[in-house]
N, C-alpha and C positions, 0 to 999 in steps of 0.2 A: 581606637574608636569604640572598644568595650564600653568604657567609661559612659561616654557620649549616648551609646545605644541605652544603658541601665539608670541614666537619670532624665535619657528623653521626655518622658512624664511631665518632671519638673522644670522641664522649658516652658513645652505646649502648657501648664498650668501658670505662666507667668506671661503667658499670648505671644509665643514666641515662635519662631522656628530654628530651626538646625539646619544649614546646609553645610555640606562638605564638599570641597573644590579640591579635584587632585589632579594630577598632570598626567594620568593614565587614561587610554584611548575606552572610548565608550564600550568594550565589546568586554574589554578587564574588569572596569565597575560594574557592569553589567553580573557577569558571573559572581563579583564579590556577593553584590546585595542577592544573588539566588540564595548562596551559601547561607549567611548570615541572618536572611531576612532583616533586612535594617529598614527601621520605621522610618528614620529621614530620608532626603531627597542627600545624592550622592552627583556629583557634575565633574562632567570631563571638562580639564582645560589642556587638553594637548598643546603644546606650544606656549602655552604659559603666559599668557597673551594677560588674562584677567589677573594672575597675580603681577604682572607689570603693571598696572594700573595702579593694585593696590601698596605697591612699593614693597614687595614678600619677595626678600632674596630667594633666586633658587643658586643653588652650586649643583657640580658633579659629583659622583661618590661611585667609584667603580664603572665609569661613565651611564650611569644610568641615573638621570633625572629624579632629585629628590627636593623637596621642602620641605624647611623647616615648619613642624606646625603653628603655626601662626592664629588665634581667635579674635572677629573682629565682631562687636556690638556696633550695628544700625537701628537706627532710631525710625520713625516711621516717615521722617524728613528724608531719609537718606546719607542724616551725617553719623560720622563714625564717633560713639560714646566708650569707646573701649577697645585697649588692644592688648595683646600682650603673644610675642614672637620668644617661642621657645627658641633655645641655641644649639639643638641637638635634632635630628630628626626623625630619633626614635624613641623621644620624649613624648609626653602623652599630658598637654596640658591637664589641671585640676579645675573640676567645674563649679566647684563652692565660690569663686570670685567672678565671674559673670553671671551667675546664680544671682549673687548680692546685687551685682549691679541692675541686672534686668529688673530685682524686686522694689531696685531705688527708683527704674525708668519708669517702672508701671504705678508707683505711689504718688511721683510729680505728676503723670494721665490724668492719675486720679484727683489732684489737688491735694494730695497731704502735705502739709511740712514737712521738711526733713531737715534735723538739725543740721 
């Protein structure tokens, strides 16, 4: 979530936001974000309920509740313009490719062409 926190900027300048959905109980995130000060919004899904929805495998791993991290681009309709489900869950997606794409979501807003 390094990553995420040091190009936060370049969300919010492409009118975006960052949330992060983990499966840890609100009182864990809680303490994270004191430590860290993270600028985005951080959300408990214990039970895992919302990433069923969104079809985000969870597995066991030392029985303790992990997900792969998973990034999903919404659009301001609601529908999903981008995914991409890392295979490891202590990968740390790379933010230059939804970077791109929000800067494609926000040029059709605008009316640009885009070849």
């Amino acid at each position: 979530m390094a990553q995420l926190r040091r190009d936060y900027p370049k969300f919010q300048a492409l009118n975006s936001e960052v949330l992060v959905i983990l499966p840890n109980g609100p009182k864990l995130i809680a303490r994270y974000v004191e430590q860290t000060h993270n600028p985005y919004p951080i959300l408990s899904d214990k039970g895992a309920r919302v990433a069923a929805q969104y079809g985000i495998d969870t597995k066991h791993f030392l029985s303790i509740s992990a997900f792969t991290p998973t990034v999903l681009l919404l659009d301001q309709a609601g529908l999903i313009r981008y995914t991409n489900y890392q295979t490891s869950y202590i990968q740390e997606p790379d933010n230059r490719e939804p970077l791109g794409v929000l800067a494609q979501m926000a040029a059709e807003a605008a009316g640009a062409v885009i070849p």
